[in-house]
Each structure stands twice: as structure tokens, then as C-alpha cells.
N, C-alpha and C positions, 0 to 999 in steps of 0.2 A: 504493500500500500504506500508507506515512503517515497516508495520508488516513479511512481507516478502523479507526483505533485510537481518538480520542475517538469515534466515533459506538458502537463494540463497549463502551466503557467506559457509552457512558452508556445504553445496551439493557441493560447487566452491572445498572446502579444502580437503573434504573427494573423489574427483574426482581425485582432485592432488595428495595427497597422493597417491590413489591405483595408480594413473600412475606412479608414481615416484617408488612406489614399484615394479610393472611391471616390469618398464623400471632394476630394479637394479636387480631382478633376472632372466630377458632375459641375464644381462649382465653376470650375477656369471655363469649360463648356459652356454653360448656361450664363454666363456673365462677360461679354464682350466688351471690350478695352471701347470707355464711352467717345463718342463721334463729338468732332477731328480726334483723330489722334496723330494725324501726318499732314503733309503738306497738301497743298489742294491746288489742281490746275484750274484756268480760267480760262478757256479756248476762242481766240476773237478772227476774224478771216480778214481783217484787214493794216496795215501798216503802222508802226506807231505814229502819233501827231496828228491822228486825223480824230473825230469825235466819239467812233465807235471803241479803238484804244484806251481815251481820256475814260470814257464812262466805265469801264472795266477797270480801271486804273484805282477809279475814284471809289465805287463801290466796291471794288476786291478787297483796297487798303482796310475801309472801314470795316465790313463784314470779316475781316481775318484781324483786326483787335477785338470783336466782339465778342469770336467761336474762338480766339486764342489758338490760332495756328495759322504759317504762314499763307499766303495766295499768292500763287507767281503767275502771269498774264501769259499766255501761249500764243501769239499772235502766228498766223499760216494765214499767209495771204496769197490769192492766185484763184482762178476762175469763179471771179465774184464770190466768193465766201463758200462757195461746194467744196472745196478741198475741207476747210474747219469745218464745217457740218457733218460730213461726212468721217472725221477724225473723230467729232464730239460721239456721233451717235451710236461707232463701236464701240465706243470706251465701255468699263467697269460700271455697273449701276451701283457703284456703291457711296455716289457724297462726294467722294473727291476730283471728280472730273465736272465742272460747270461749260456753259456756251453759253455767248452772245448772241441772239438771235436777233436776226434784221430781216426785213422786205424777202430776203433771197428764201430764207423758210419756206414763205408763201407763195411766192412767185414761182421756185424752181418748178412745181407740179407743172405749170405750163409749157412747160419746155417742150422744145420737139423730142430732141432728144433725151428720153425717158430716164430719171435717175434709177439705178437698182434698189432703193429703198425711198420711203414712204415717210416725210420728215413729220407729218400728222401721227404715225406710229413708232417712227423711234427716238423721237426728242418728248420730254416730258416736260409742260410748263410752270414753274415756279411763281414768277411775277412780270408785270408788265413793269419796265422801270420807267421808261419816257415815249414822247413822241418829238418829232421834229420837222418845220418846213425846211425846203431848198428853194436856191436864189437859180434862176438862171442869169448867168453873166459872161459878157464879151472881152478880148483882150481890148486896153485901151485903144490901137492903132487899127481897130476894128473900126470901118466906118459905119456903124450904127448905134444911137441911144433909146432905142425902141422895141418894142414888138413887133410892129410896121416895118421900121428901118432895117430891122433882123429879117423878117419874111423875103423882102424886096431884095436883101445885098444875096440870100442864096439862092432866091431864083435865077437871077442874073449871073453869078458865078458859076461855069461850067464846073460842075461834080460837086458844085452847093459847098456847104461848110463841113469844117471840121472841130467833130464835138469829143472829151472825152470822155471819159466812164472810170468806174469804180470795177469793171466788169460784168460781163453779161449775166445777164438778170437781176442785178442788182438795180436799188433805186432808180439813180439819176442816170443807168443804164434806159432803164422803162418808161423814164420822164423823157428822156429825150424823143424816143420810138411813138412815143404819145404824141408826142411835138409833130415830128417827123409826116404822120399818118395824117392827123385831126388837121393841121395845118397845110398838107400838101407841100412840102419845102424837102430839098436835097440833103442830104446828111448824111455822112461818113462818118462810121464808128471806128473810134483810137480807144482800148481798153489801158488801161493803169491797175496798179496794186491798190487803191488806196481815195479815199477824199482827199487828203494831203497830195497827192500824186498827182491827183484832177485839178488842184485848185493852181497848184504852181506849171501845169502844162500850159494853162489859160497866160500867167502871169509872163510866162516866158516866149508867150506866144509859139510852142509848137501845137496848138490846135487853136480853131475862133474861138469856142462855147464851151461850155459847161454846165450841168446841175451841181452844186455846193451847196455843204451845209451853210445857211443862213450865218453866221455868226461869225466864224471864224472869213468871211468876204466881209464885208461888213469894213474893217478898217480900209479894205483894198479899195473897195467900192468909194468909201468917202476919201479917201486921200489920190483918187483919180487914176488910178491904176489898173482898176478895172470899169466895167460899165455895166451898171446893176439893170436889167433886163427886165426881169419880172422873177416875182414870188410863186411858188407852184401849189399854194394851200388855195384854199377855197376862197379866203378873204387877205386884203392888204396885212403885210407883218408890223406890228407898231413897235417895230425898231425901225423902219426905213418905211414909213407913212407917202410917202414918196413915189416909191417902186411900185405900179401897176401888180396885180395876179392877174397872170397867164388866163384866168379864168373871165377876166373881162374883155378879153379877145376871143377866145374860145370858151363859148359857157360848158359847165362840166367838169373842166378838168382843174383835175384836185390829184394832187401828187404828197403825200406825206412819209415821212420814215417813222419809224418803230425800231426801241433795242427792250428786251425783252431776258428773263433770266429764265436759262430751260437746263436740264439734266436728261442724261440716260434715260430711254424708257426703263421701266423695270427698278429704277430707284424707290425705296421702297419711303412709303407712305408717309410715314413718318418723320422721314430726312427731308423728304419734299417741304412738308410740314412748317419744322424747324426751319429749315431754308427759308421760306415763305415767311413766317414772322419776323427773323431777322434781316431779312432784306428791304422787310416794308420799316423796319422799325430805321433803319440806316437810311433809306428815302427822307423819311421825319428828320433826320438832323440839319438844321441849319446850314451848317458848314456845305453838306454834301449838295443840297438845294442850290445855293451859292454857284457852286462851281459845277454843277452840271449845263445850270442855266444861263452861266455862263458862255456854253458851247449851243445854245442854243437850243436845247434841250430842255420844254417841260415835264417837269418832275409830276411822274402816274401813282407807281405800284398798288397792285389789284391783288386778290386771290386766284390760286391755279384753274381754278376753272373759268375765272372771267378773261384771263390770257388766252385759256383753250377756245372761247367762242371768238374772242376777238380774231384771234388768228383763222379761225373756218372763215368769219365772215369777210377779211382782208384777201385771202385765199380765192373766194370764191366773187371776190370784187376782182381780183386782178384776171382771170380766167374768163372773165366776161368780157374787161377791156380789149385782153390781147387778141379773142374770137373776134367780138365787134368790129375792133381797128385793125383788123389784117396783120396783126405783130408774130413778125417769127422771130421765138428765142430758140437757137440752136443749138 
């Protein structure tokens, strides 16, 4: 009998143990290392220095002192923003891969040629962060300050003007093509990397025209450098009260941008969630208001589903346009 007390003690210890092991890695299991816990991409498809960069810039910084972990901006720019799209929506659905969404989201569905995925089902919507007009504007040595005077110099020009772009499908890509159709006028497309890319082709004069963000022309415009055209929203912009919209020449047309906060499909509910209040919660600061709007960018942020319907109904606004006005994206 003796002799069966250390062998029962050490069955007792070796029982303990595995439970106690058990028990600590059900625990490490069921208990994930809480979200951030690493660094987070921010995926933008276009250059830095232009607005869609800044706003990424501005919201990453703040949203990674909030969640306490770093945000580094992933800028891939090239075929108007499909290459980042396309980068964002195989990523990890797990939090750490973000995308900027712009215009191209929506639009690319139009294309002729057909993307392999379905940016309605593999991008998942967070928040809408802003909307924004564009200026169409001439290089100074342009002889036109008009609507009028722009219609008349590309008629008269064998092979009409030349405008640049952000890349195809993109915005001021679609604004021009708008232009182009609505107004009967010659147009030759020069793609760029970039707003930034677009605005200094104009300045340098290797192309006439351009669509630009609102804001960042603005100094060009007033300091005689450029030649502010018209506004592409529905109504005059009251920073330059001045400059006609496109739309009282052409009634209808209404051309606006959208940058938008979306994730992986398949991010899970929750992280969207948390994403979601803290990005609307970083909109509200002052500081970030400031200097978004500074770029000419009104400050939105919605919930995921109000992102989701705006974006069907932008989608299916631009899918009407390009059917209507004969526009081929290719």
C-alpha cells in the first residue's frame, strides 16, 4: 500500500499539469491578440500631392493615434486606380488592409472591357469620408476664357484639344468624355498617374484642358496661370463665384468625386464596425475638417450601409451616362 502513494501523487500531477495545459491553450485559442495589433496598410491608386493621397494621409495619421498602431499609405498608381482596387480586394479580410475608394469603384463596371471581379462584391464599405467638385481649366497661353471660347478654339483646331486625365475611368477621365459627347467638341485623351500629374500637364502646357480638383487650381486660377473654365457640380462653387458650371451651358451635367473608406469583403463584422465609428469619430475633429477642406473636400462620413447604397446609386448613375452619351471606357 506504501508503495502506491508517490506513483497516485505523480498520475494526480501529471493529470494536473495536462489540464492546466489544456485549460491555457483553450485559453490562447479562444482569446485573440485584440485588433490592431500590427501595422495597417492604406491602399490609394493614385500619386502622392494630389487630394486622394492628402485625404489618406490625413485620416490614416489620425485613425492610427486613435486604434494605436501605425498606418503607412500604399499609394499604386496606374490604370486609373484598377491596379489599387484590384491589390485592395485580394488582400486578407482581416483589418489590416484598408482602400480608398473613388469614382473608379463605380464606374469601372462600365467598362468595355470587363474587370475579373465584381468591386460591389469584393470591396466592403466602411464610410463615406467626402465628396468633391472639379474645375475644368485651360493652360494660360490657351486662347480661351470661356465655355464658348473653349467649344469654338476645338472645333476649329484640327484633332480638337488636348485634355489630360487621372486615367481611364477615372473622374475627370468621365468628365471630360461627358464634355467630349454632350458638347460635340474634339478631344484627345493624354492619361497621367495622378491629379497632381493632371494639374501640372495643364500648367506646363503639355496638354490645353483638364478636370482638377477644385482647390488645389484655385491659387493657379487666381494668380493667372491658369484659366478657370467652369465648375463640373450642378451649381456655381462659392470659392470662385465667378467661374460658370459646365451645367449652364449644358443643362444636366453634374460631375462630382467621392473618396470613401472600404475593406476586404469578408472583413468581419465587427472590425467593419469599429472601423466605422472610428472613422466617423476622426471626421468630427476639427483639425481633420480643416484640412480636408482645405483640399477641397466636404467632410461626409455615413454608416456602411449608406456608403453601400450610395455607391449602387452612383454606379448605376454613371452606367446610364456612358449608355446615353455613346462613352466607350476600354
Amino acid at each position: 500500500m506504501p508503495r502506491r502513494v508517490p506513483t497516485v501523487l505523480f498520475a494526480t500531477l501529471i493529470a494536473t499539469l495536462g489540464i492546466s495545459h489544456a485549460v491555457n491553450a483553450a485559453q490562447t485559442t479562444a482569446a485573440p491578440a485584440a485588433y490592431p495589433n500590427k501595422t495597417i496598410r492604406f491602399i490609394t491608386g493614385f500619386l502622392p500631392g494630389g487630394v486622394s493621397d492628402t485625404i489618406a494621409r490625413v485620416v490614416g495619421e489620425k485613425l492610427g493615434e486613435r486604434l494605436g498602431q501605425r498606418v503607412i499609405i500604399d499609394g499604386r498608381p496606374g490604370a486609373g486606380g484598377l491596379i489599387s482596387m484590384e491589390l485592395a480586394a485580394g488582400a486578407s479580410p482581416d483589418g489590416y488592409t484598408w482602400f480608398l475608394g473613388t469614382p473608379v469603384v463605380t464606374i469601372s463596371p462600365s467598362f468595355k472591357r470587363k474587370l475579373p471581379f465584381d468591386p460591389a462584391r469584393v470591396l466592403a464599405p466602411v464610410t463615406l469620408i467626402g465628396t468633391s467638385p472639379t474645375i475644368l481649366v485651360a493652360g494660360a497661353s490657351l486662347p480661351a476664357s470661356s465655355v464658348t471660347d473653349l467649344f469654338a478654339l476645338a472645333k476649329a483646331r484640327p484633332g480638337g484639344l488636348r485634355y489630360a486625365s487621372s486615367g481611364q475611368g477615372t473622374t475627370n477621365h468621365l468628365a471630360a468624355e461627358l464634355l467630349r459627347v454632350t458638347a460635340k467638341i474634339p478631344l484627345t485623351h493624354i492619361p497621367y498617374k495622378g491629379a497632381a500629374a493632371t494639374l501640372l500637364a495643364v500648367l506646363t502646357g503639355e496638354v490645353d484642358i483638364s478636370f482638377v480638383p477644385l482647390l488645389p487650381a484655385i491659387p493657379h486660377v487666381k494668380a493667372g496661370k491658369l484659366s478657370g473654365i467652369a465648375v463640373t457640380g450642378a451649381q456655381r462653387a462659392q470659392a470662385l463665384p465667378n467661374v460658370p458650371a459646365l451645367a449652364e451651358t449644358l443643362p444636366g451635367y453634374d460631375v462630382t468625386s467621392w473618396y470613401g473608406l472600404l475593406v476586404p469583403s469578408g472583413t468581419p463584422p465587427s472590425l467593419i464596425h469599429k472601423l466605422n465609428a472610428e472613422t466617423n469619430r476622426v471626421l468630427e475633429m476639427a483639425e481633420v475638417r480643416e484640412r480636408l477642406s482645405a483640399q477641397g473636400v466636404e467632410v461626409q462620413g455615413s454608416t456602411p450601409g449608406a456608403l453601400m447604397e450610395f455607391m449602387r446609386v452612383d454606379a448605376a448613375r454613371w452606367a446610364r451616362l456612358v449608355k446615353d452619351a455613346g462613352i466607350v471606357l476600354e
